[in-house]
MARKOL-894655 format. One record per atom (N, C-alpha, C): z, y, x; residue number from 1; atom name; chain. Coordinates in Angstrom, 2 decimals, decimal comma, always signed. Atoms other than C-alpha are relative to their C-alpha. Example, Ala and Ser with C-alpha at 12.3 -4.5 7.8 and 13.67 -1.06 7.14 Angstrom:
<pts>
{{+0,00 -1,19 +0,89} 1 "N" "A"}
{{+7,80 -4,50 +12,30} 1 "CA" "A"}
{{+0,00 +1,20 +0,90} 1 "C" "A"}
{{-0,06 -1,19 -0,82} 2 "N" "A"}
{{+7,14 -1,06 +13,67} 2 "CA" "A"}
{{+0,73 +1,09 -0,77} 2 "C" "A"}
</pts>
This chain:
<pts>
{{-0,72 -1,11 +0,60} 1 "N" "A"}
{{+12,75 +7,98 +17,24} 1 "CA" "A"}
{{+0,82 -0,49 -1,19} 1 "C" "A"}
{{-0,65 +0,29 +0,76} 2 "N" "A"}
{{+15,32 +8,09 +14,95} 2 "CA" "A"}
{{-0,77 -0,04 -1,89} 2 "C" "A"}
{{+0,88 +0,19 +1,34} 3 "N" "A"}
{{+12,43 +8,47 +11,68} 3 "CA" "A"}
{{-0,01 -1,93 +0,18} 3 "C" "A"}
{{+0,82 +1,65 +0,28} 4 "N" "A"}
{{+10,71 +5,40 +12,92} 4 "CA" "A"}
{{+0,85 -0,98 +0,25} 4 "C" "A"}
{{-0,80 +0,42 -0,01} 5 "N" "A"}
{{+13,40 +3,99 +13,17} 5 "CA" "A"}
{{+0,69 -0,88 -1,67} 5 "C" "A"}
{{-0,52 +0,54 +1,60} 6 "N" "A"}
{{+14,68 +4,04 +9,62} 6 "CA" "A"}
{{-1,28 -0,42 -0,82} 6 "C" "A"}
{{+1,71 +0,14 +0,39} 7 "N" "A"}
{{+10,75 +3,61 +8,39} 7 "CA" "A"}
{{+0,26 -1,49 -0,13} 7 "C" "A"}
{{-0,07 +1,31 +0,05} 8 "N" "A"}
{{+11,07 +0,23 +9,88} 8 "CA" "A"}
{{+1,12 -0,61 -0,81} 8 "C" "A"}
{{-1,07 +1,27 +0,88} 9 "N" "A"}
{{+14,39 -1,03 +8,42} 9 "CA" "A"}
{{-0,61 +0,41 -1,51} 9 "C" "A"}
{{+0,30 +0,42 +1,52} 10 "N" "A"}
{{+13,24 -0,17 +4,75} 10 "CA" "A"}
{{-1,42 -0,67 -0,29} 10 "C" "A"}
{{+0,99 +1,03 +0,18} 11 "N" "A"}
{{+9,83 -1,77 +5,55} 11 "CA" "A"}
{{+0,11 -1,28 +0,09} 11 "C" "A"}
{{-0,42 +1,18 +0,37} 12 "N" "A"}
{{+11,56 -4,90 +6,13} 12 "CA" "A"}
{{+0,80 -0,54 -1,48} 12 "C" "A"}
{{-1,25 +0,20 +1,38} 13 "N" "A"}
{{+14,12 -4,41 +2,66} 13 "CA" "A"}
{{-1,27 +0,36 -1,06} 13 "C" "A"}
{{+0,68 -0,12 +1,27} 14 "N" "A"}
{{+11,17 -3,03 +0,46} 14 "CA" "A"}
{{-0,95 -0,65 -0,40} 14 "C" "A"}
{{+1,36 +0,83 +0,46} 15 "N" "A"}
{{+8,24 -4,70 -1,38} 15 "CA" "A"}
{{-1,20 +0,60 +0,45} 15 "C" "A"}
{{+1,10 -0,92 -1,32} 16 "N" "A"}
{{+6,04 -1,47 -0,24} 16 "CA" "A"}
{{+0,55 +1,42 -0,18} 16 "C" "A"}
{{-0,27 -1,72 -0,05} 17 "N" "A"}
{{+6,16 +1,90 +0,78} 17 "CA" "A"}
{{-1,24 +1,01 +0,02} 17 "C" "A"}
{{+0,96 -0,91 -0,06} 18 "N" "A"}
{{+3,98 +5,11 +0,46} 18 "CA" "A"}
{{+0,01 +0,83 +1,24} 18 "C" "A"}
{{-0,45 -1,53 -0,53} 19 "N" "A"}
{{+4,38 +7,97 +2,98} 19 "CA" "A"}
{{-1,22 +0,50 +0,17} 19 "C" "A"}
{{+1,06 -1,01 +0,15} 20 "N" "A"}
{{+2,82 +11,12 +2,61} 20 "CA" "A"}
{{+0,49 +0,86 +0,81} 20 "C" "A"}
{{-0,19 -1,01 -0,77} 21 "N" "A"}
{{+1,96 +13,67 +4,64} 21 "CA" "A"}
{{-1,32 +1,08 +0,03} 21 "C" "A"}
{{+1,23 -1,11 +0,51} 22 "N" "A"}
{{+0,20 +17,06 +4,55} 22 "CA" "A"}
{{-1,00 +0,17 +1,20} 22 "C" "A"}
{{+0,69 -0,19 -1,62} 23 "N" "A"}
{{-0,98 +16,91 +8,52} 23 "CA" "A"}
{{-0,41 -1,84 -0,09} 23 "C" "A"}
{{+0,55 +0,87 -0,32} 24 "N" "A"}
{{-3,84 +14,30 +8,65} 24 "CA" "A"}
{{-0,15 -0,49 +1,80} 24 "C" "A"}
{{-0,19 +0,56 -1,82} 25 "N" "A"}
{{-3,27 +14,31 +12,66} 25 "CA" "A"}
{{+1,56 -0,96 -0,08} 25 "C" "A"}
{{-1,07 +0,83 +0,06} 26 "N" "A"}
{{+0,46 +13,07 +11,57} 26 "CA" "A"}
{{-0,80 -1,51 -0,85} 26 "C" "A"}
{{+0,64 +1,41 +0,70} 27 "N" "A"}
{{-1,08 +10,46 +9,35} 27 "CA" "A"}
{{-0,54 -0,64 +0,91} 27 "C" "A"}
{{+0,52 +0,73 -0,53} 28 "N" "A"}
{{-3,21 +9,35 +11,79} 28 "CA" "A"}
{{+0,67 -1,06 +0,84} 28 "C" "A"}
{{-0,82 +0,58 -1,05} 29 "N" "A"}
{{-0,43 +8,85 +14,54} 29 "CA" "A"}
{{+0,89 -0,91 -0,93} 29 "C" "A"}
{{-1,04 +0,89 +0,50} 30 "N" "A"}
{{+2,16 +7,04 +11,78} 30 "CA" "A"}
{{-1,07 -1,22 -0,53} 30 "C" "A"}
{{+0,92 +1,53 +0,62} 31 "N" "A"}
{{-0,84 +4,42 +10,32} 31 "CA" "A"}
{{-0,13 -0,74 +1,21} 31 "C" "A"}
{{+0,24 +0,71 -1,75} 32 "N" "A"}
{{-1,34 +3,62 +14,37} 32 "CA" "A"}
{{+1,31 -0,98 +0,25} 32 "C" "A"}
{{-1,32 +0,75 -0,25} 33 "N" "A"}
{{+2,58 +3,10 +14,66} 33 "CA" "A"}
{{+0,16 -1,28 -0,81} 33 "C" "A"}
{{-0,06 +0,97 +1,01} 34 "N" "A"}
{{+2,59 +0,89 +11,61} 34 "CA" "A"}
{{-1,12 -0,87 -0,74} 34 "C" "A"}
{{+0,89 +1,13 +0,03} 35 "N" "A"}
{{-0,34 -1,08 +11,92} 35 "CA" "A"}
{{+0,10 -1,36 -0,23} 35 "C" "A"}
{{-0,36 +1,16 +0,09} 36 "N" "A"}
{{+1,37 -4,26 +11,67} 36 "CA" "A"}
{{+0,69 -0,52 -1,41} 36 "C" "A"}
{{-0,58 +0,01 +1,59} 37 "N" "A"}
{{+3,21 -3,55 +8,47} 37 "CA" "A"}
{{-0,71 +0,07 -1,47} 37 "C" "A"}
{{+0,92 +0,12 +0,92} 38 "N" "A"}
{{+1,18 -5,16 +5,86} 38 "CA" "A"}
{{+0,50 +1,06 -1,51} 38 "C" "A"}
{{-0,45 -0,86 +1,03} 39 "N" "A"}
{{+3,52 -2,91 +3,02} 39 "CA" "A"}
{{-0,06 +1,20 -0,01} 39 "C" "A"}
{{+0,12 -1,75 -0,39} 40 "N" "A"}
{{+3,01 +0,88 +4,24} 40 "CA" "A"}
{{-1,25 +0,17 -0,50} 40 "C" "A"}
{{+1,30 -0,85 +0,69} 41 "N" "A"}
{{+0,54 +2,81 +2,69} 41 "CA" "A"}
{{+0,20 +1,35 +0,58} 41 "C" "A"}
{{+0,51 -1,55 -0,02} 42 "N" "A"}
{{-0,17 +6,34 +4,26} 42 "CA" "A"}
{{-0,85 +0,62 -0,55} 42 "C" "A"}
{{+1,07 -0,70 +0,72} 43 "N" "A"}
{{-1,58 +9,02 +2,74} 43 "CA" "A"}
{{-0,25 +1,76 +0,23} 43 "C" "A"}
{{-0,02 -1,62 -0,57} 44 "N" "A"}
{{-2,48 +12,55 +3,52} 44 "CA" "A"}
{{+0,00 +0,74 -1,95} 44 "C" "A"}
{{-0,48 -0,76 +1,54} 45 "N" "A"}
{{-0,99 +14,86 +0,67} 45 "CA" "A"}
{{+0,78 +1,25 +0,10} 45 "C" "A"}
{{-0,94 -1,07 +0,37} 46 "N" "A"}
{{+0,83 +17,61 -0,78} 46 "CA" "A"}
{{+0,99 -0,39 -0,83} 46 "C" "A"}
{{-0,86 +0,44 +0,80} 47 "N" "A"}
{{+4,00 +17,13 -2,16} 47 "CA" "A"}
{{-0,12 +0,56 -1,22} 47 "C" "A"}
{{+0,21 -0,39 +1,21} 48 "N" "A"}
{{+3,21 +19,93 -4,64} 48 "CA" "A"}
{{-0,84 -0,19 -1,25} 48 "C" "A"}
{{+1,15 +0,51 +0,85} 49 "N" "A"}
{{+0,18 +18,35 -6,17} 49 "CA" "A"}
{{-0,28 -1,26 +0,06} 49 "C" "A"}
{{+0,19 +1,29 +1,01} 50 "N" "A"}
{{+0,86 +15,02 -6,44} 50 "CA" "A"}
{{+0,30 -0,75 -0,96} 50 "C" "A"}
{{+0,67 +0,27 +1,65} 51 "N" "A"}
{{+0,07 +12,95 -9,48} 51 "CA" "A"}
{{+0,24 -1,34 -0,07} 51 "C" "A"}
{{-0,89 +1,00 +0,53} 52 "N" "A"}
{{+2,47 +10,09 -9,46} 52 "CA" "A"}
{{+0,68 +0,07 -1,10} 52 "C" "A"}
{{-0,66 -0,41 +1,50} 53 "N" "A"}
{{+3,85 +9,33 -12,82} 53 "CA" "A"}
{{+0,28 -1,05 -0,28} 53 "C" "A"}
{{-0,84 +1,83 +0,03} 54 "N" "A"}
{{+6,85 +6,38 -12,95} 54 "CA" "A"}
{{-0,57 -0,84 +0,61} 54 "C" "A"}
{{+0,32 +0,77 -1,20} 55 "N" "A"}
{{+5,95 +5,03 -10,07} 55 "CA" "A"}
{{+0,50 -0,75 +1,24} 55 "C" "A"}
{{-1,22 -0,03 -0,99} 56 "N" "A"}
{{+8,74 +5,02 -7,50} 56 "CA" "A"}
{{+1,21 -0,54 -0,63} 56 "C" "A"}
{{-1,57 +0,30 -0,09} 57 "N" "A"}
{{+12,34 +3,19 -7,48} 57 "CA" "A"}
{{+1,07 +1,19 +0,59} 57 "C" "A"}
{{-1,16 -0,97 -0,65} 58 "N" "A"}
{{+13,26 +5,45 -4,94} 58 "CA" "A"}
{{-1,36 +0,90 +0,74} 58 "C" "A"}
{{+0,60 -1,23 -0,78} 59 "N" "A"}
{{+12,08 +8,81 -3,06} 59 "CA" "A"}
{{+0,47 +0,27 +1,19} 59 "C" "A"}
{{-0,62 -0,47 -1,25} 60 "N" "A"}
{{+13,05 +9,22 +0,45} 60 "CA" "A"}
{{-0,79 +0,70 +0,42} 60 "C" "A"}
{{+0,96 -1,03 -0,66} 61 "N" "A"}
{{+12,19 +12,30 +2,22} 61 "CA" "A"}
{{+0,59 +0,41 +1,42} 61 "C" "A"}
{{-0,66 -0,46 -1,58} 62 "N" "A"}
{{+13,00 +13,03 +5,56} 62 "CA" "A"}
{{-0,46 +1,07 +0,95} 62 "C" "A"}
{{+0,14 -1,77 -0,47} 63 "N" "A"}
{{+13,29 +16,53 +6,95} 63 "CA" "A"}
{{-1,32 +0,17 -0,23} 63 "C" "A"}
{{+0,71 -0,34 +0,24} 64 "N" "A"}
{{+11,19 +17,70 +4,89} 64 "CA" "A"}
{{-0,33 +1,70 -1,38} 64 "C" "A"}
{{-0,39 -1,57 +1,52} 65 "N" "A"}
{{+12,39 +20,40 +1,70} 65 "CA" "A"}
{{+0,03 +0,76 +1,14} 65 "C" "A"}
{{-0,68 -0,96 -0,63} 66 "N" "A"}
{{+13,14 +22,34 +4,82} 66 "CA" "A"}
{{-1,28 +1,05 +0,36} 66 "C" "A"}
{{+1,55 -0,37 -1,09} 67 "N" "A"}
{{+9,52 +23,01 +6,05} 67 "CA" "A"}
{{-0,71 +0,44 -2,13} 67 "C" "A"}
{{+0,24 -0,46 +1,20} 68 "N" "A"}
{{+8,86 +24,08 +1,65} 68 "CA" "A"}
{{-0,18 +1,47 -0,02} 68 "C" "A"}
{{-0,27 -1,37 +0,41} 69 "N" "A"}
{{+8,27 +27,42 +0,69} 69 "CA" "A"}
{{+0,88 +0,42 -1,10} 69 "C" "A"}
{{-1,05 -0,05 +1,09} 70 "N" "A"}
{{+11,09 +28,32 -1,62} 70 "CA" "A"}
{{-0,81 +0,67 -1,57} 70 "C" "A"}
{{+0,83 -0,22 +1,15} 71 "N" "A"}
{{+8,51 +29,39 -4,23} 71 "CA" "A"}
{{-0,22 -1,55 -0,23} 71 "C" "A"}
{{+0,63 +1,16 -0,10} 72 "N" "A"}
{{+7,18 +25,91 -4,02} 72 "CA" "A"}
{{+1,21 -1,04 -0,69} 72 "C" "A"}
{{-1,57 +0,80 +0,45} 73 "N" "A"}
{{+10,85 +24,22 -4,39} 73 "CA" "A"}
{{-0,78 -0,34 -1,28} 73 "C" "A"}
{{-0,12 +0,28 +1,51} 74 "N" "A"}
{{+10,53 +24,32 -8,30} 74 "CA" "A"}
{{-1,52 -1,34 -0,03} 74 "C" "A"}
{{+1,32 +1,18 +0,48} 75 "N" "A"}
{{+6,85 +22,42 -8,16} 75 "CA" "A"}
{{-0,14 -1,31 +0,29} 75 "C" "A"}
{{-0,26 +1,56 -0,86} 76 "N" "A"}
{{+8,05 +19,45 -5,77} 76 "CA" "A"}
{{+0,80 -0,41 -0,76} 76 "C" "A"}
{{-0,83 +0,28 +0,52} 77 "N" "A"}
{{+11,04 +18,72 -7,55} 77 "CA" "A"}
{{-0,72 -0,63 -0,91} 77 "C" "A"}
{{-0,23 +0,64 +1,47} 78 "N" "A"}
{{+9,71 +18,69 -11,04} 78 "CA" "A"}
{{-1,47 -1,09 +0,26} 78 "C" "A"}
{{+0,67 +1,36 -0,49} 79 "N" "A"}
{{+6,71 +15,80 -9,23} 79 "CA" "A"}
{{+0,17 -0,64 +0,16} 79 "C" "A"}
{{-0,37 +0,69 -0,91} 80 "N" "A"}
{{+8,72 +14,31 -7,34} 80 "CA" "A"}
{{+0,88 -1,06 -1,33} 80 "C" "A"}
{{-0,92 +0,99 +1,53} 81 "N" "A"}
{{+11,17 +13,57 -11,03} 81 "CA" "A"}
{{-1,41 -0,42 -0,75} 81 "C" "A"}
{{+0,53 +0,99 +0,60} 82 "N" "A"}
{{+8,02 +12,53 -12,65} 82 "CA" "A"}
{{-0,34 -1,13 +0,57} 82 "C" "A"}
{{+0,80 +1,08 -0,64} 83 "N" "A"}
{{+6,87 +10,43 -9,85} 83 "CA" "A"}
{{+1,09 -1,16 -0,11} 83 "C" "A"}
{{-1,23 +0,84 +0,04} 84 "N" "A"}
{{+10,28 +8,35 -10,21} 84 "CA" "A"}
{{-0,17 -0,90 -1,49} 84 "C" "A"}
{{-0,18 +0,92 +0,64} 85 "N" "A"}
{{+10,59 +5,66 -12,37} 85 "CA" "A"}
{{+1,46 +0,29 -0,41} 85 "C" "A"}
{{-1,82 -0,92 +1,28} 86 "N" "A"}
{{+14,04 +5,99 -15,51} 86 "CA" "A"}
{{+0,95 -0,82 +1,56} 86 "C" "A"}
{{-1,36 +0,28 -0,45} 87 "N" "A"}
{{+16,79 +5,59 -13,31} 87 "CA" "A"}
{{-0,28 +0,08 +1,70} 87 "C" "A"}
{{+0,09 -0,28 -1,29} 88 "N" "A"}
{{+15,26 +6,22 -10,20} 88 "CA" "A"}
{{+0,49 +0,85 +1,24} 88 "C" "A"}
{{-0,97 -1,10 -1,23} 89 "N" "A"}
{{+16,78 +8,00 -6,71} 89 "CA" "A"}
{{-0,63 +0,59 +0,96} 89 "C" "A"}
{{+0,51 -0,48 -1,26} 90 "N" "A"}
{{+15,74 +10,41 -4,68} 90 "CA" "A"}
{{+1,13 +0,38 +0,83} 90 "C" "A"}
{{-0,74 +0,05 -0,87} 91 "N" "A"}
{{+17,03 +10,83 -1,23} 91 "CA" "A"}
{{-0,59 +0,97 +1,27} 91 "C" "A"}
{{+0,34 -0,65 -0,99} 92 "N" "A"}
{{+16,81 +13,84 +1,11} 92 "CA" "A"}
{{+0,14 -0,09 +1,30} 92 "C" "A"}
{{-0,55 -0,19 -1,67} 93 "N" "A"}
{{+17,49 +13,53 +4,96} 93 "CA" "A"}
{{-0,45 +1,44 +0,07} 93 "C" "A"}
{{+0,89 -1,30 -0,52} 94 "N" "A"}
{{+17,10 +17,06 +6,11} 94 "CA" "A"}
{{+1,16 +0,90 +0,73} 94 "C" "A"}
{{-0,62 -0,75 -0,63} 95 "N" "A"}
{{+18,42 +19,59 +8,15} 95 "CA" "A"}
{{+0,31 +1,47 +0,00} 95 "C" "A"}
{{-0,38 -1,39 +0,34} 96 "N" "A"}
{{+19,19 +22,85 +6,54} 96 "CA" "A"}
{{+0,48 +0,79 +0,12} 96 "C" "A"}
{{-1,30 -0,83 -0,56} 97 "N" "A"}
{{+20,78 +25,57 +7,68} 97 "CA" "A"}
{{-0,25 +1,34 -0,63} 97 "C" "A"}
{{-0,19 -1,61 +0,58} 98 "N" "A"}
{{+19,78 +28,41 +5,43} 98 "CA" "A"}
{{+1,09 -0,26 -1,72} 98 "C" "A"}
{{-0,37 +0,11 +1,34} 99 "N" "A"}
{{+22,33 +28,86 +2,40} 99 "CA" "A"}
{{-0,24 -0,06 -0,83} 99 "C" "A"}
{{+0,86 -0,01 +0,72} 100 "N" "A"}
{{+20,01 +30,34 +0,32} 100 "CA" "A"}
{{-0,76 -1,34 -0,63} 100 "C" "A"}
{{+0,80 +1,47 +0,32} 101 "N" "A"}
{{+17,63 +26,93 +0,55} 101 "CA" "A"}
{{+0,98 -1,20 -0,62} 101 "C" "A"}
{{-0,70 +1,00 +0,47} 102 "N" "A"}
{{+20,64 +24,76 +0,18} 102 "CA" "A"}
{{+0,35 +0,71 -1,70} 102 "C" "A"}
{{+0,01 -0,38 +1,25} 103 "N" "A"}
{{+21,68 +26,52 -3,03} 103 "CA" "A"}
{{-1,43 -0,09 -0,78} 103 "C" "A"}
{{+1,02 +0,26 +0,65} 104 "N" "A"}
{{+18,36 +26,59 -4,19} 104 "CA" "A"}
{{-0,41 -2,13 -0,46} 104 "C" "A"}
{{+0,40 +1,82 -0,25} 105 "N" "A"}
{{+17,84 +22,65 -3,44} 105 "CA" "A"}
{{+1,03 -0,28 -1,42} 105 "C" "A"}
{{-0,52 -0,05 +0,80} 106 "N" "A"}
{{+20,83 +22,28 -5,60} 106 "CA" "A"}
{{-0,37 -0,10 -1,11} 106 "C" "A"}
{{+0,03 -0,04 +1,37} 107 "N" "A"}
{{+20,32 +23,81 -8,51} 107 "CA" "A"}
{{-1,89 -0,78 -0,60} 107 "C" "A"}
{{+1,18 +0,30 +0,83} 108 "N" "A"}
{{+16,60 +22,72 -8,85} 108 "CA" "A"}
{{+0,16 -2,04 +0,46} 108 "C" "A"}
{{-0,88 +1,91 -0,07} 109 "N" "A"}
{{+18,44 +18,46 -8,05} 109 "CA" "A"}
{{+0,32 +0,23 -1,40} 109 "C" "A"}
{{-0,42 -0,33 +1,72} 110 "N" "A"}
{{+20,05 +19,93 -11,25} 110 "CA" "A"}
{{-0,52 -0,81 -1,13} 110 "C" "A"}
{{+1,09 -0,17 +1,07} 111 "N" "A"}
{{+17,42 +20,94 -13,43} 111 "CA" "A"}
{{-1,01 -1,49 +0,22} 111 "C" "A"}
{{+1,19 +0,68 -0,22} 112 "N" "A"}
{{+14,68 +18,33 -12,36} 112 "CA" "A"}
{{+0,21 -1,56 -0,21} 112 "C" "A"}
{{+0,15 +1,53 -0,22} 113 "N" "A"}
{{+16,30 +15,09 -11,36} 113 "CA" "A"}
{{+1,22 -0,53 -1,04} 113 "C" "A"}
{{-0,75 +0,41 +0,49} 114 "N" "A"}
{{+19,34 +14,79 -13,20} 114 "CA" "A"}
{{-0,03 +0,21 -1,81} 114 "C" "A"}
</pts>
């Protein structure tokens, strides 16, 4: 697929990677796929409650704000900017199609990361 796809090329370019996920049946199936990749770390999580702090270079998320509850928006964001390291980038892939959400995404990129 086109995920595991990009998974692999930044597991060859990075030093390591995290990915989180809130479905421990997904976790199970992506630690299987990437068994070989001594740098991956999976982890079963919530984006809203985790407790990274300057940790990350970079944030890639992939179709994932979309599947958020727009209450929730504000609590990922302002995690996701502490979990970043000064000058750090986050990076959405996603597939949005409500206006509302995209405006919302927006303004809380705004407030949070910039």
């Amino acid at each position: 697929t086109q995920k595991k796809a990009k998974t692999f090329i930044y597991a060859k370019k990075c030093k390591a990677i995290t990915g989180l996920d809130i479905s421990e049946e997904v976790i199970g199936k992506i630690r299987a796929r990437y068994d070989r990749e001594k740098n991956i770390m999976f982890k079963i999580g919530d984006l809203a409650r985790i407790e990274y702090e300057n940790c990350f270079d970079k944030i890639i998320s992939f179709e994932t704000i979309e599947h958020i509850e727009e209450t929730v928006i504000p609590i990922v964001m302002q995690r996701l900017s502490k979990a970043l390291k000064k000058d750090g980038l986050l990076i959405f892939y996603h597939c949005l199609d409500l206006c509302i959400t995209q405006k919302l995404l927006k303004l809380y990129i705004r407030k949070y990361i910039n």
